[in-house]
mmCIF file of the N, C-alpha and C atoms, coordinates in Angstrom:
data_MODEL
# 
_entry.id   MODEL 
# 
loop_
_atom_site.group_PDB 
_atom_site.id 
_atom_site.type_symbol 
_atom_site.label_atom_id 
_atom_site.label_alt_id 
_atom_site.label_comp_id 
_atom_site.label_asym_id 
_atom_site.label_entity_id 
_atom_site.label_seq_id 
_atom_site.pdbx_PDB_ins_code 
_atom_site.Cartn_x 
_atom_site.Cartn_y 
_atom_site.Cartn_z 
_atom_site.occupancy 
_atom_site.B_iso_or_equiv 
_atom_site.pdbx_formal_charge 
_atom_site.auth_seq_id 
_atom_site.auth_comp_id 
_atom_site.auth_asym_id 
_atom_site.auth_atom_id 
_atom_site.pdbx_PDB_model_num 
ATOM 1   N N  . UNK A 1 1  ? 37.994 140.251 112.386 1.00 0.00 ? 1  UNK A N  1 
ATOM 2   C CA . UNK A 1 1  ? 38.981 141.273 112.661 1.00 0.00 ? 1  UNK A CA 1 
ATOM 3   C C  . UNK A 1 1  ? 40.341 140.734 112.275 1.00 0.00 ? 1  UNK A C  1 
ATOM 4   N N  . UNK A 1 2  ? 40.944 141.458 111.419 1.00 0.00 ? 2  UNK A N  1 
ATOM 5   C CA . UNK A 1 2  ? 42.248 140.849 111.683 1.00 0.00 ? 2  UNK A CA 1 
ATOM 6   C C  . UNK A 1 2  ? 43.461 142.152 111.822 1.00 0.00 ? 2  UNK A C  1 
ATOM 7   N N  . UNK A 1 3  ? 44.474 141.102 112.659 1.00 0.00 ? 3  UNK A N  1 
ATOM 8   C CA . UNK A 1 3  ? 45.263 142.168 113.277 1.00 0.00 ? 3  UNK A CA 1 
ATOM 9   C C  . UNK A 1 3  ? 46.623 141.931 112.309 1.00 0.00 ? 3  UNK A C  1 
ATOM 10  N N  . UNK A 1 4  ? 47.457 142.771 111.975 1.00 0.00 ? 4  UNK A N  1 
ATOM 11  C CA . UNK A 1 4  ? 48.598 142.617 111.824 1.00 0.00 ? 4  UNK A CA 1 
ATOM 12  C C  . UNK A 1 4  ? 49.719 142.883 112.766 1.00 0.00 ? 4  UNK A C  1 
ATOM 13  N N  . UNK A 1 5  ? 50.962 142.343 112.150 1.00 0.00 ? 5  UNK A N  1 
ATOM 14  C CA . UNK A 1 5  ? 51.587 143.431 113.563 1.00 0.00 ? 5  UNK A CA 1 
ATOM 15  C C  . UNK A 1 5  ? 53.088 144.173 112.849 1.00 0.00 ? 5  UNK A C  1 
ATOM 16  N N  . UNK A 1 6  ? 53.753 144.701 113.607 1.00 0.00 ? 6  UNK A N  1 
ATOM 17  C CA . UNK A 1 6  ? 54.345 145.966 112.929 1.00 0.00 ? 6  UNK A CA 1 
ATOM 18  C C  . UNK A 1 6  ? 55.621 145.903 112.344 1.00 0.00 ? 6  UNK A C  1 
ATOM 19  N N  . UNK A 1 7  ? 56.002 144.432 111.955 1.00 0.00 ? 7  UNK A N  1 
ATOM 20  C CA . UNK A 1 7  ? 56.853 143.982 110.486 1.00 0.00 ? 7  UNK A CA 1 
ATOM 21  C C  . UNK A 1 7  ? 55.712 143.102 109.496 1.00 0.00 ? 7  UNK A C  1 
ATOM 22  N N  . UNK A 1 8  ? 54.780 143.618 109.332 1.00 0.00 ? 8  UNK A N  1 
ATOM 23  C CA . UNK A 1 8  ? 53.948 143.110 108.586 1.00 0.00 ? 8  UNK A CA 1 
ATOM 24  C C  . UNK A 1 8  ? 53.915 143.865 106.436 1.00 0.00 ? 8  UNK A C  1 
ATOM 25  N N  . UNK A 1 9  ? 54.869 142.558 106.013 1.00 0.00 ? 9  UNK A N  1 
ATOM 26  C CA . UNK A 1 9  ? 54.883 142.627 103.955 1.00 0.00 ? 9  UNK A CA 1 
ATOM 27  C C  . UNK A 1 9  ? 53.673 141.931 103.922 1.00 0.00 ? 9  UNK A C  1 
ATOM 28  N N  . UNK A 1 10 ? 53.790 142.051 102.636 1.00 0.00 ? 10 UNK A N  1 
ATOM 29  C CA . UNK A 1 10 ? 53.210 141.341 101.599 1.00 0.00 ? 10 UNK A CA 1 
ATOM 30  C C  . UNK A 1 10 ? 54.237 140.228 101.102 1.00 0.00 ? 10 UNK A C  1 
ATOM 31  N N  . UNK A 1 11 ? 54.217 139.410 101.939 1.00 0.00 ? 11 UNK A N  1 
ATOM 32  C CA . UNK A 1 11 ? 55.191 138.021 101.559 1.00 0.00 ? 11 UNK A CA 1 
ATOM 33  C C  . UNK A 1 11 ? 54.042 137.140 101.452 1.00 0.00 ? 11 UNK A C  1 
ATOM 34  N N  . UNK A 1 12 ? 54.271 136.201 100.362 1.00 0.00 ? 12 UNK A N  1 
ATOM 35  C CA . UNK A 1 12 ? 53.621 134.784 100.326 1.00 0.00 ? 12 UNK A CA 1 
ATOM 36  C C  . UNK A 1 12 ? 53.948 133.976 100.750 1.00 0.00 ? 12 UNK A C  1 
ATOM 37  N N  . UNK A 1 13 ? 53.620 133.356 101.941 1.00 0.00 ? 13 UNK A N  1 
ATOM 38  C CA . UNK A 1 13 ? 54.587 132.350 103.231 1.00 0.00 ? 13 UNK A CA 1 
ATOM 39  C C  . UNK A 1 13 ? 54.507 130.854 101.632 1.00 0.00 ? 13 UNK A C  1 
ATOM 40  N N  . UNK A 1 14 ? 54.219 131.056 100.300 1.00 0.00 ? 14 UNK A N  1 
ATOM 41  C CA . UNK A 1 14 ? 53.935 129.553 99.805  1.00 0.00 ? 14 UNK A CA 1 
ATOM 42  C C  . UNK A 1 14 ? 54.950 129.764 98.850  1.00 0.00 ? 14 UNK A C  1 
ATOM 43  N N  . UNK A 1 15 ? 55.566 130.880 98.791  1.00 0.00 ? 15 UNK A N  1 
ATOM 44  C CA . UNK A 1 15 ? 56.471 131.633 97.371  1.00 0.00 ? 15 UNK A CA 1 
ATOM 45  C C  . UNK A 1 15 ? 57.960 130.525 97.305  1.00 0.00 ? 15 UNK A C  1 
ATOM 46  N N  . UNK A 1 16 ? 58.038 130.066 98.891  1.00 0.00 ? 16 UNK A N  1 
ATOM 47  C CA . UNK A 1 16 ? 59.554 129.268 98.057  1.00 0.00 ? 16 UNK A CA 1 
ATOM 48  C C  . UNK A 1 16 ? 59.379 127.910 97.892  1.00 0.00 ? 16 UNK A C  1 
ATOM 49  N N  . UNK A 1 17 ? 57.970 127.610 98.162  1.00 0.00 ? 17 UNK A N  1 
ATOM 50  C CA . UNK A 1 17 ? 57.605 126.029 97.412  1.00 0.00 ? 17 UNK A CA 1 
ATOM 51  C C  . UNK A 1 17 ? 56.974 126.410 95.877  1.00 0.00 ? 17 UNK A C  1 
ATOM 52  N N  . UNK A 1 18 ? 56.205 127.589 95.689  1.00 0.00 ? 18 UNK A N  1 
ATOM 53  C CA . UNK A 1 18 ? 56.396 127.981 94.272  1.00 0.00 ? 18 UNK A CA 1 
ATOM 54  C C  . UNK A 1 18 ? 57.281 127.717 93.170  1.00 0.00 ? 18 UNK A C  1 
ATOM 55  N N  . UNK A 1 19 ? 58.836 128.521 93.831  1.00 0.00 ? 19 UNK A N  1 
ATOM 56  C CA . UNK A 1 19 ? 59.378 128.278 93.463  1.00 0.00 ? 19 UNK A CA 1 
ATOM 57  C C  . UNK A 1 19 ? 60.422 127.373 93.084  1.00 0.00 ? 19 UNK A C  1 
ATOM 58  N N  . UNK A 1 20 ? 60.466 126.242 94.414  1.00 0.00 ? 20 UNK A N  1 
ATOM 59  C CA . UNK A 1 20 ? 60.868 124.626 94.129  1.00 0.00 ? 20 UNK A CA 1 
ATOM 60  C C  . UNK A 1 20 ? 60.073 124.129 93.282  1.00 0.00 ? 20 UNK A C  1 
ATOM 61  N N  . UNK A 1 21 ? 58.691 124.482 93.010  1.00 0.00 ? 21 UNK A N  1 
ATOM 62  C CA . UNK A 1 21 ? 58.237 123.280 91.832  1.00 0.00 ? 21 UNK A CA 1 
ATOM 63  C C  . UNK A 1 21 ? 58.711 124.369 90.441  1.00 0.00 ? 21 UNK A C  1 
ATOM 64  N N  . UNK A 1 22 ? 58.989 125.440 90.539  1.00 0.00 ? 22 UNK A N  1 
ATOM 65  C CA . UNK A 1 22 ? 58.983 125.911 89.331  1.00 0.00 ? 22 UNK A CA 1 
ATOM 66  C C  . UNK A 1 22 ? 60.311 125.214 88.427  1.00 0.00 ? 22 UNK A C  1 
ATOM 67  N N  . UNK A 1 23 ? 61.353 125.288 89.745  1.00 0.00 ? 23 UNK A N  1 
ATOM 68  C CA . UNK A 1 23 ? 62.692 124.864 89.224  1.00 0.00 ? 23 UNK A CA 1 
ATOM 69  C C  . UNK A 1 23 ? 62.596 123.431 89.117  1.00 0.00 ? 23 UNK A C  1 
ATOM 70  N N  . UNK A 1 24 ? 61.960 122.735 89.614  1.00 0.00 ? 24 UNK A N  1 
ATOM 71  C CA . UNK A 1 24 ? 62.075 121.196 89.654  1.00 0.00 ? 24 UNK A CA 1 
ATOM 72  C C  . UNK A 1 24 ? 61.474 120.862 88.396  1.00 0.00 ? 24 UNK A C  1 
ATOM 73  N N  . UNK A 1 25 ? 60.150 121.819 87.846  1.00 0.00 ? 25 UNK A N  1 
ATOM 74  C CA . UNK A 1 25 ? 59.962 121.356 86.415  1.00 0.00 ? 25 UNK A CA 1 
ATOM 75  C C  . UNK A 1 25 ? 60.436 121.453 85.460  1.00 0.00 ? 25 UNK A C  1 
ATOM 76  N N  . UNK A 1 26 ? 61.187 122.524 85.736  1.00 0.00 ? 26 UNK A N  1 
ATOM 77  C CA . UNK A 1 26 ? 62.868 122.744 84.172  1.00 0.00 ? 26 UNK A CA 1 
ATOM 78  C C  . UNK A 1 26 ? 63.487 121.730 84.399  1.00 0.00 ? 26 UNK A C  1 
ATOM 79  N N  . UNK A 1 27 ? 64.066 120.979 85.789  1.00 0.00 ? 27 UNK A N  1 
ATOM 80  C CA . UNK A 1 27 ? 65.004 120.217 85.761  1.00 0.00 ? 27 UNK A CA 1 
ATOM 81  C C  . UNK A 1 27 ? 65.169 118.975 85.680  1.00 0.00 ? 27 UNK A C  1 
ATOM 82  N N  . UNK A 1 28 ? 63.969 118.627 85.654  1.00 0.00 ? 28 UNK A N  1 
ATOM 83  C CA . UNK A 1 28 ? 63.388 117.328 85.467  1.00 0.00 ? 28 UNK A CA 1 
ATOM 84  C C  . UNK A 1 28 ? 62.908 116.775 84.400  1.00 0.00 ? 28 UNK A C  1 
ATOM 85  N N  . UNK A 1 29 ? 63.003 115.447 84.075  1.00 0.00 ? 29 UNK A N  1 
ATOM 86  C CA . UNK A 1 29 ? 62.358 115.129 82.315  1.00 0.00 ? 29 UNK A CA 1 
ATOM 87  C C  . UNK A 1 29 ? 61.150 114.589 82.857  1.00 0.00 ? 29 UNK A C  1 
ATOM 88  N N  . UNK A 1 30 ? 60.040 114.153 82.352  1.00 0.00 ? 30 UNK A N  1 
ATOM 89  C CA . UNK A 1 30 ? 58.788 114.050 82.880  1.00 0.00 ? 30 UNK A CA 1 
ATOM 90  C C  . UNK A 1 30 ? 58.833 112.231 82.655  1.00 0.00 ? 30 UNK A C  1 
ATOM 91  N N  . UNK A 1 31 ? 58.578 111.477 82.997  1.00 0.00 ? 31 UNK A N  1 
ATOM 92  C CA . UNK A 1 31 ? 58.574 110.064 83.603  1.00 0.00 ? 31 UNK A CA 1 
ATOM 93  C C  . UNK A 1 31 ? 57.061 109.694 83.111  1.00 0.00 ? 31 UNK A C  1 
ATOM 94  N N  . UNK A 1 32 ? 57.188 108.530 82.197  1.00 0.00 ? 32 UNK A N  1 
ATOM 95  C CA . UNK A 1 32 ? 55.626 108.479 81.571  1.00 0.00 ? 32 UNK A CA 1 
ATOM 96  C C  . UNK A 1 32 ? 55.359 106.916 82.631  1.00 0.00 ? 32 UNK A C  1 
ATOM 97  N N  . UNK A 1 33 ? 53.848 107.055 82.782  1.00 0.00 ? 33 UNK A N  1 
ATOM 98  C CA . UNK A 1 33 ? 53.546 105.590 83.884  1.00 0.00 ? 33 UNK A CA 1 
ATOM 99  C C  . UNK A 1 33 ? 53.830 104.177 82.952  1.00 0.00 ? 33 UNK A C  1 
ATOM 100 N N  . UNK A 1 34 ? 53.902 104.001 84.333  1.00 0.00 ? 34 UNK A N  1 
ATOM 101 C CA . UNK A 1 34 ? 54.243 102.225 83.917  1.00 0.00 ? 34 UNK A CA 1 
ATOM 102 C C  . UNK A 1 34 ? 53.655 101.101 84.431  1.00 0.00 ? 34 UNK A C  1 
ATOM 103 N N  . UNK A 1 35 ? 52.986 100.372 83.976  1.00 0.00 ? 35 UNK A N  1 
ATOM 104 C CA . UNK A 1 35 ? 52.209 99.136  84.911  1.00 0.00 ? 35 UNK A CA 1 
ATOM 105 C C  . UNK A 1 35 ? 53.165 97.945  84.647  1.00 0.00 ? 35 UNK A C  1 
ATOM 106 N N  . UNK A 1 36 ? 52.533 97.453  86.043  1.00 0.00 ? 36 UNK A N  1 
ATOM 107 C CA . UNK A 1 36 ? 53.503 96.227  85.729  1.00 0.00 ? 36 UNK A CA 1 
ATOM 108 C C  . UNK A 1 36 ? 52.505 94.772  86.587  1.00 0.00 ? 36 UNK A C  1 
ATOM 109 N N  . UNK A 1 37 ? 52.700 93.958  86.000  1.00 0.00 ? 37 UNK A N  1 
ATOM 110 C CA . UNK A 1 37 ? 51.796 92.954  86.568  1.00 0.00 ? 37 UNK A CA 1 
ATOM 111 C C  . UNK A 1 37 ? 52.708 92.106  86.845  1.00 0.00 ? 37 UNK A C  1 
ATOM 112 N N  . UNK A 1 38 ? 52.360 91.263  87.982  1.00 0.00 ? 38 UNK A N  1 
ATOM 113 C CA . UNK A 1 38 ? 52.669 90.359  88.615  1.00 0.00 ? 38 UNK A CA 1 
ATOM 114 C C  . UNK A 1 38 ? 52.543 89.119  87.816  1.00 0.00 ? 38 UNK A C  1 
ATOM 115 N N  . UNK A 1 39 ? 53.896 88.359  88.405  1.00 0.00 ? 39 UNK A N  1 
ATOM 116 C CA . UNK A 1 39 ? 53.667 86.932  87.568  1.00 0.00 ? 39 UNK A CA 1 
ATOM 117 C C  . UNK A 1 39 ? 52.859 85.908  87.814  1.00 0.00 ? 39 UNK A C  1 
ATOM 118 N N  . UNK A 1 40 ? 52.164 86.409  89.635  1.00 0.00 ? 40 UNK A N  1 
ATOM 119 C CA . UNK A 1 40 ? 51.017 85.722  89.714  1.00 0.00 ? 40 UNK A CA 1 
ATOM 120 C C  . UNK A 1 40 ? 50.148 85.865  89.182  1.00 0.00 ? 40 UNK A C  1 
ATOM 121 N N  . UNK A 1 41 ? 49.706 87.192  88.638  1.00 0.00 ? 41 UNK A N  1 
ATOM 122 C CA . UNK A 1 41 ? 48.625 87.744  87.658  1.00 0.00 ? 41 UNK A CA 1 
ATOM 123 C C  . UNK A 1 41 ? 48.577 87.232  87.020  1.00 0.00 ? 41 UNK A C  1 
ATOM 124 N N  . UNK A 1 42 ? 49.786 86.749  86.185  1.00 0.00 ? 42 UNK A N  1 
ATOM 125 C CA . UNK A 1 42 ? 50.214 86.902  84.566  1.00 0.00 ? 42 UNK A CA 1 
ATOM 126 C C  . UNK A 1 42 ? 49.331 85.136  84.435  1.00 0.00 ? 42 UNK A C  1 
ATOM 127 N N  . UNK A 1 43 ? 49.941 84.359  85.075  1.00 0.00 ? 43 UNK A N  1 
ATOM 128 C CA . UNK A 1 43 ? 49.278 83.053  85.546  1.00 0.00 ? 43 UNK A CA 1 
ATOM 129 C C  . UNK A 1 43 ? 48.353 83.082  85.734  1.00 0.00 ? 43 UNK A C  1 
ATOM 130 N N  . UNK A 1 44 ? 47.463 83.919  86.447  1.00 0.00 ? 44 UNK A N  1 
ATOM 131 C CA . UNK A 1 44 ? 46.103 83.606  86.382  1.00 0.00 ? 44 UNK A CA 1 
ATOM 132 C C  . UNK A 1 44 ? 45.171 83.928  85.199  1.00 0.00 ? 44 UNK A C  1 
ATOM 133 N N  . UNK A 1 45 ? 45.592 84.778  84.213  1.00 0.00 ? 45 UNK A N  1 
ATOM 134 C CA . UNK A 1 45 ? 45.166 85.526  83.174  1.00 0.00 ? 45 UNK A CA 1 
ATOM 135 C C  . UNK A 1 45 ? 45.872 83.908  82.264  1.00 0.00 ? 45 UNK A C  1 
ATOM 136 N N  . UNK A 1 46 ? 46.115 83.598  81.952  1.00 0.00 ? 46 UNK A N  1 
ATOM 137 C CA . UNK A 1 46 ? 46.807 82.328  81.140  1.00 0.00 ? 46 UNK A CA 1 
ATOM 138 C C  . UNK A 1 46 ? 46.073 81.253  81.613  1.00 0.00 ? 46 UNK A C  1 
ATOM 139 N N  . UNK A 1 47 ? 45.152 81.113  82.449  1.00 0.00 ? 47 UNK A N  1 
ATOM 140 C CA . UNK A 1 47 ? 44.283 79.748  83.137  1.00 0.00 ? 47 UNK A CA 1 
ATOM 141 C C  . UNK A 1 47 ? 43.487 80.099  81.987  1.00 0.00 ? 47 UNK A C  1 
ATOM 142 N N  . UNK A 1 48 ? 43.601 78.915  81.199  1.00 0.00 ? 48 UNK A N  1 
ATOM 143 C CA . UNK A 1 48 ? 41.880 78.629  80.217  1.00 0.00 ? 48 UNK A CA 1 
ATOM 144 C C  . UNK A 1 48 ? 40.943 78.404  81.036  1.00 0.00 ? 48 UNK A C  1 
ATOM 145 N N  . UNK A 1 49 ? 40.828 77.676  82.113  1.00 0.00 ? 49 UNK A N  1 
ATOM 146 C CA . UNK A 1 49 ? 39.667 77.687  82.335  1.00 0.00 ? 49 UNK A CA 1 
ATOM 147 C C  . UNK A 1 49 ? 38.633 78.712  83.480  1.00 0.00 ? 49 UNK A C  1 
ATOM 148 N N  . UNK A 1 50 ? 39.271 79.908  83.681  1.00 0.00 ? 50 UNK A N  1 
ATOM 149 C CA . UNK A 1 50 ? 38.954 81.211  84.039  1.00 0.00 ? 50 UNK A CA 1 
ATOM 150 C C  . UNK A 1 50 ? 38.223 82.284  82.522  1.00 0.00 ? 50 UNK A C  1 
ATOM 151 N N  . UNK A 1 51 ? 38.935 81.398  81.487  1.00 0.00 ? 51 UNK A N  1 
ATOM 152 C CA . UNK A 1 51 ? 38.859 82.407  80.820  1.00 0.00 ? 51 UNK A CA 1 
ATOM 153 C C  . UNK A 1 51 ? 37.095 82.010  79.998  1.00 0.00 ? 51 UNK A C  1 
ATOM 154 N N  . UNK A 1 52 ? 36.663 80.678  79.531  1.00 0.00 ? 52 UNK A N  1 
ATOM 155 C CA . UNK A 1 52 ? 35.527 79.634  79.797  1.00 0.00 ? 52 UNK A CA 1 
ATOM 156 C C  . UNK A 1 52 ? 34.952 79.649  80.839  1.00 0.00 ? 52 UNK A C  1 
ATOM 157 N N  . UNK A 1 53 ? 35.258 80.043  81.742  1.00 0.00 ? 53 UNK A N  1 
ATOM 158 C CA . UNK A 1 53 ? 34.039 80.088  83.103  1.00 0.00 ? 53 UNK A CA 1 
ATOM 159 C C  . UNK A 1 53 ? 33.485 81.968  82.506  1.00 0.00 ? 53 UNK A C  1 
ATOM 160 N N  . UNK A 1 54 ? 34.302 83.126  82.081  1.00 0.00 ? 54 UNK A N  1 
ATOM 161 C CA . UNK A 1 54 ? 33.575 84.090  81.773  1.00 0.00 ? 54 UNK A CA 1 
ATOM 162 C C  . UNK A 1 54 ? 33.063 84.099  80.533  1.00 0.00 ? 54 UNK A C  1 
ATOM 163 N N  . UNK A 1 55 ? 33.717 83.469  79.522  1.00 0.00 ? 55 UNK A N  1 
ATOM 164 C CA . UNK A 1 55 ? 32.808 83.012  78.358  1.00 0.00 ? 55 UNK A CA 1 
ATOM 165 C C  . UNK A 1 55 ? 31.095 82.988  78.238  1.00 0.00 ? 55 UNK A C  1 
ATOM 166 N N  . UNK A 1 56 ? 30.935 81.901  79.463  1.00 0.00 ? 56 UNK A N  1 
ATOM 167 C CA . UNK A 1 56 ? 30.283 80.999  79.589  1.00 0.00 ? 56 UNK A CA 1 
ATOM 168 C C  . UNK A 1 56 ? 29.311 81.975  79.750  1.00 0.00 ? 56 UNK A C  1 
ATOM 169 N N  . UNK A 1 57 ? 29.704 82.739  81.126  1.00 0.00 ? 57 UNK A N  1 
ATOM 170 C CA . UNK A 1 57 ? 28.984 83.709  81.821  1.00 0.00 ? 57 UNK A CA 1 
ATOM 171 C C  . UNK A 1 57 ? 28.078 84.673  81.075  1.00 0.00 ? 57 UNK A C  1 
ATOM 172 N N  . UNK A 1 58 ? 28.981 85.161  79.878  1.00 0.00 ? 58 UNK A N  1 
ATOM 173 C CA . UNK A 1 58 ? 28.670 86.503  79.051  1.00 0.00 ? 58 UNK A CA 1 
ATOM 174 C C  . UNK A 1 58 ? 27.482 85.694  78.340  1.00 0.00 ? 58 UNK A C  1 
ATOM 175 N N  . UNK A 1 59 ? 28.051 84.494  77.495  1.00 0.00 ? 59 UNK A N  1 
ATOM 176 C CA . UNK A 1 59 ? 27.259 83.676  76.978  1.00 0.00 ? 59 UNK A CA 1 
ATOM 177 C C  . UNK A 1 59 ? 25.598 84.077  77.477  1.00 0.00 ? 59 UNK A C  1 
ATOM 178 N N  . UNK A 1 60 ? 25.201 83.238  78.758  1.00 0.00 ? 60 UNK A N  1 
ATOM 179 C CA . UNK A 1 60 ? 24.185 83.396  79.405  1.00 0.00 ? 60 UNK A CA 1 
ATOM 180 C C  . UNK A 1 60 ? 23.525 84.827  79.449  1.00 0.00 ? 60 UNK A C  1 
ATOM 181 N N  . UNK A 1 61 ? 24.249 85.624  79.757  1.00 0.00 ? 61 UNK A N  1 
ATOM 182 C CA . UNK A 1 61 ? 24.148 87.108  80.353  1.00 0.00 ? 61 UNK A CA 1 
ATOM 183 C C  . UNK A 1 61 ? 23.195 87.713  78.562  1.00 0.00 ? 61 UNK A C  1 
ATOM 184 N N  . UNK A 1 62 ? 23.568 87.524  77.631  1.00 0.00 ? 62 UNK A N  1 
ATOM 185 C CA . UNK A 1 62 ? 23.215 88.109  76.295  1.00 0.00 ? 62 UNK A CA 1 
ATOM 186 C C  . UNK A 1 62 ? 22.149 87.021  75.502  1.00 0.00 ? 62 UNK A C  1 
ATOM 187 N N  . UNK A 1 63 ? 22.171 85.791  75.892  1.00 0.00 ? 63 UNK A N  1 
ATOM 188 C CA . UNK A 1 63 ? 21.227 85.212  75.973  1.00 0.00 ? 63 UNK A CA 1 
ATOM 189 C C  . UNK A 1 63 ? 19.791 85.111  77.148  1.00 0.00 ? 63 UNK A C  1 
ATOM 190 N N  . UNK A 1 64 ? 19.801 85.591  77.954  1.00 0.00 ? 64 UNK A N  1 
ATOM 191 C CA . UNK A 1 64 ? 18.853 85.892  79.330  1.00 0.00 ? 64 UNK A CA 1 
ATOM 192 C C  . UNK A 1 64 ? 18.425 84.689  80.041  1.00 0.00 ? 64 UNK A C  1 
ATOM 193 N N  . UNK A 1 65 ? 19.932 83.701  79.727  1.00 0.00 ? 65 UNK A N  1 
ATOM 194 C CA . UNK A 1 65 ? 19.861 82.543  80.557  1.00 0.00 ? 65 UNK A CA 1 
ATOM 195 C C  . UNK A 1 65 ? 20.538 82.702  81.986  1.00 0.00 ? 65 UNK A C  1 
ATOM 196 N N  . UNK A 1 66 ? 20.771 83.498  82.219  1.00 0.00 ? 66 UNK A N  1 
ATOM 197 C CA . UNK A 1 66 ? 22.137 84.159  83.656  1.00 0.00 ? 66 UNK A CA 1 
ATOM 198 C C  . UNK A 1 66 ? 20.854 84.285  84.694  1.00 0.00 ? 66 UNK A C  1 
ATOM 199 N N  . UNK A 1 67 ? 20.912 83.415  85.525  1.00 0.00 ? 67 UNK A N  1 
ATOM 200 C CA . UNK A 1 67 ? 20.220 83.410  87.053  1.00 0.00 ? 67 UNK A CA 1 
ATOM 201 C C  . UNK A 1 67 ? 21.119 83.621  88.257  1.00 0.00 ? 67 UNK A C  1 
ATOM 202 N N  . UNK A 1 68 ? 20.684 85.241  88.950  1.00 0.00 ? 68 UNK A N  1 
ATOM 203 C CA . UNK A 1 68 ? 21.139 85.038  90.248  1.00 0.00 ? 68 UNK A CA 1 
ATOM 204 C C  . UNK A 1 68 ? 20.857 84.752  91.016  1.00 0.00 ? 68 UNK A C  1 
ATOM 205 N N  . UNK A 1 69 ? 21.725 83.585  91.933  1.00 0.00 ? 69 UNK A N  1 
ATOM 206 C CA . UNK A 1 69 ? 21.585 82.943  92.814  1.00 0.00 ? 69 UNK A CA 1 
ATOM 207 C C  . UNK A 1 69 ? 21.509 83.922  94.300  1.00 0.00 ? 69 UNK A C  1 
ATOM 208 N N  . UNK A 1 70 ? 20.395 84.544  94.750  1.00 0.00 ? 70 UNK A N  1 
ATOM 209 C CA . UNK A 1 70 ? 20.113 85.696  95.866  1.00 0.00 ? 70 UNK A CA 1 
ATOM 210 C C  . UNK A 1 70 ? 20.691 85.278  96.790  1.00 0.00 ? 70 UNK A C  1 
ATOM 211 N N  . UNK A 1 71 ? 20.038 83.922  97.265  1.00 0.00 ? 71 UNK A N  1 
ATOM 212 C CA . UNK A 1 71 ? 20.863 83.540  98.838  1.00 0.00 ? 71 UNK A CA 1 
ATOM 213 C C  . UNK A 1 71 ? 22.224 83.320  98.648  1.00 0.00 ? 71 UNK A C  1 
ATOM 214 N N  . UNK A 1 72 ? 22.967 83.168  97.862  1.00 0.00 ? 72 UNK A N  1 
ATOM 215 C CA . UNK A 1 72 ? 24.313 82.701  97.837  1.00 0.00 ? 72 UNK A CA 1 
ATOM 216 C C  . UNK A 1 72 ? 24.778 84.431  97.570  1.00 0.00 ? 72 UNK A C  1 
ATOM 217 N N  . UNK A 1 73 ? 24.686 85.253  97.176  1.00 0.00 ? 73 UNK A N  1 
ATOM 218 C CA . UNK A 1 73 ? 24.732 86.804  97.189  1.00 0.00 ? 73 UNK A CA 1 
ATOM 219 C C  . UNK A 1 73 ? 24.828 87.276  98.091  1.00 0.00 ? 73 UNK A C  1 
ATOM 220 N N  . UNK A 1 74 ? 23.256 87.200  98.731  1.00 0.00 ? 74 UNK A N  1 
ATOM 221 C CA . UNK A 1 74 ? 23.214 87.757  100.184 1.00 0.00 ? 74 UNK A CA 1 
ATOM 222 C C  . UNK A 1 74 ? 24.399 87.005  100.833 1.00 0.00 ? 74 UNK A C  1 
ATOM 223 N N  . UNK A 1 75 ? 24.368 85.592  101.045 1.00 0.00 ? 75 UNK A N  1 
ATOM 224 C CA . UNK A 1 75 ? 25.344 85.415  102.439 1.00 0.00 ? 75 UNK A CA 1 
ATOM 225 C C  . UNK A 1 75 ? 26.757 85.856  102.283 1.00 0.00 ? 75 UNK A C  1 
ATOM 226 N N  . UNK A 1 76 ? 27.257 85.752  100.534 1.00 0.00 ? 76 UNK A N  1 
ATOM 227 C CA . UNK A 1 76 ? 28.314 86.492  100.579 1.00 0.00 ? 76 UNK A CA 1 
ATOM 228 C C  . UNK A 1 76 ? 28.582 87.634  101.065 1.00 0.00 ? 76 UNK A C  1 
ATOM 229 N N  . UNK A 1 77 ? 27.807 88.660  100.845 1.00 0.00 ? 77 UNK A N  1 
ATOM 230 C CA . UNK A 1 77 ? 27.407 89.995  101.200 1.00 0.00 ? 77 UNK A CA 1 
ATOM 231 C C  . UNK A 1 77 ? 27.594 90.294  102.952 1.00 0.00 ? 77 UNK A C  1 
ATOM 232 N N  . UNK A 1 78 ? 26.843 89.333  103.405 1.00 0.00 ? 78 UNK A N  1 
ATOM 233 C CA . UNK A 1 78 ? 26.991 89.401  104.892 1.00 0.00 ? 78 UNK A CA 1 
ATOM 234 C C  . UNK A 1 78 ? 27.986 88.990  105.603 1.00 0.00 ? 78 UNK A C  1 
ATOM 235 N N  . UNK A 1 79 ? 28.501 88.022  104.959 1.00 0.00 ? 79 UNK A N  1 
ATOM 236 C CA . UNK A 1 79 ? 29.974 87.649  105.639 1.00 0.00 ? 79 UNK A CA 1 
ATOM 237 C C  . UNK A 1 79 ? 31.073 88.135  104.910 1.00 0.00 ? 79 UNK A C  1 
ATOM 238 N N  . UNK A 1 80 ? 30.714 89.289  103.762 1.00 0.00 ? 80 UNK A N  1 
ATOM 239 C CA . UNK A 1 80 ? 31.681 90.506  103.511 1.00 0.00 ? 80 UNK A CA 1 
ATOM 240 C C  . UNK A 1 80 ? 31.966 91.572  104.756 1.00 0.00 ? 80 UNK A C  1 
ATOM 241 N N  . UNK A 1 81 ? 30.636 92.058  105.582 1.00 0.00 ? 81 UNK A N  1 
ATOM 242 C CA . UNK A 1 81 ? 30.735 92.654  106.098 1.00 0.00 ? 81 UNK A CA 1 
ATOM 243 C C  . UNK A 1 81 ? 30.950 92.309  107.466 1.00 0.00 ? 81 UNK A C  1 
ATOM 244 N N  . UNK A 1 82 ? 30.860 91.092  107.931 1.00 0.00 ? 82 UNK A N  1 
ATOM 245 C CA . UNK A 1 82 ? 31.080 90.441  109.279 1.00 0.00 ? 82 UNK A CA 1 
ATOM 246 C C  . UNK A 1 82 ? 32.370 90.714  109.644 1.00 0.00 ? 82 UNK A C  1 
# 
């Protein structure tokens, strides 16, 4: 059921945020993204020997020398969730 009551338009209670984004998109220039990394990042990405430990990894992985170690998985796993 719905009731109205007796100053009841046809107003769109959303019409003047409508119209703030309408005007805000003329008035605005559009802002393209930007990443930015950290210089701790930047340092860790520059460690050779991060970059030889995944080498190594892929190495194995495409050769079908890559063994996972289950128990060392699992306990990570569990004391992820602990």
């Amino acid at each position: 059921m719905k009731v109205n009551g007796p100053n009841h338009t046809n107003v769109n209670p959303y019409q003047q945020q409508i119209q703030k984004k309408q005007t805000s998109h003329k008035s605005t220039t559009r802002q393209e993204d930007q990443l930015q990394i950290s210089n701790k990042a930047k340092e860790m990405q520059a460690k050779d020997s991060r970059q030889a430990y995944v080498k190594e990894i892929q190495q194995q992985i495409e050769t079908g020398e890559y063994k996972v170690n289950v128990k060392e998985t699992a306990r990570k796993i569990l004391n992820f969730w602990k």
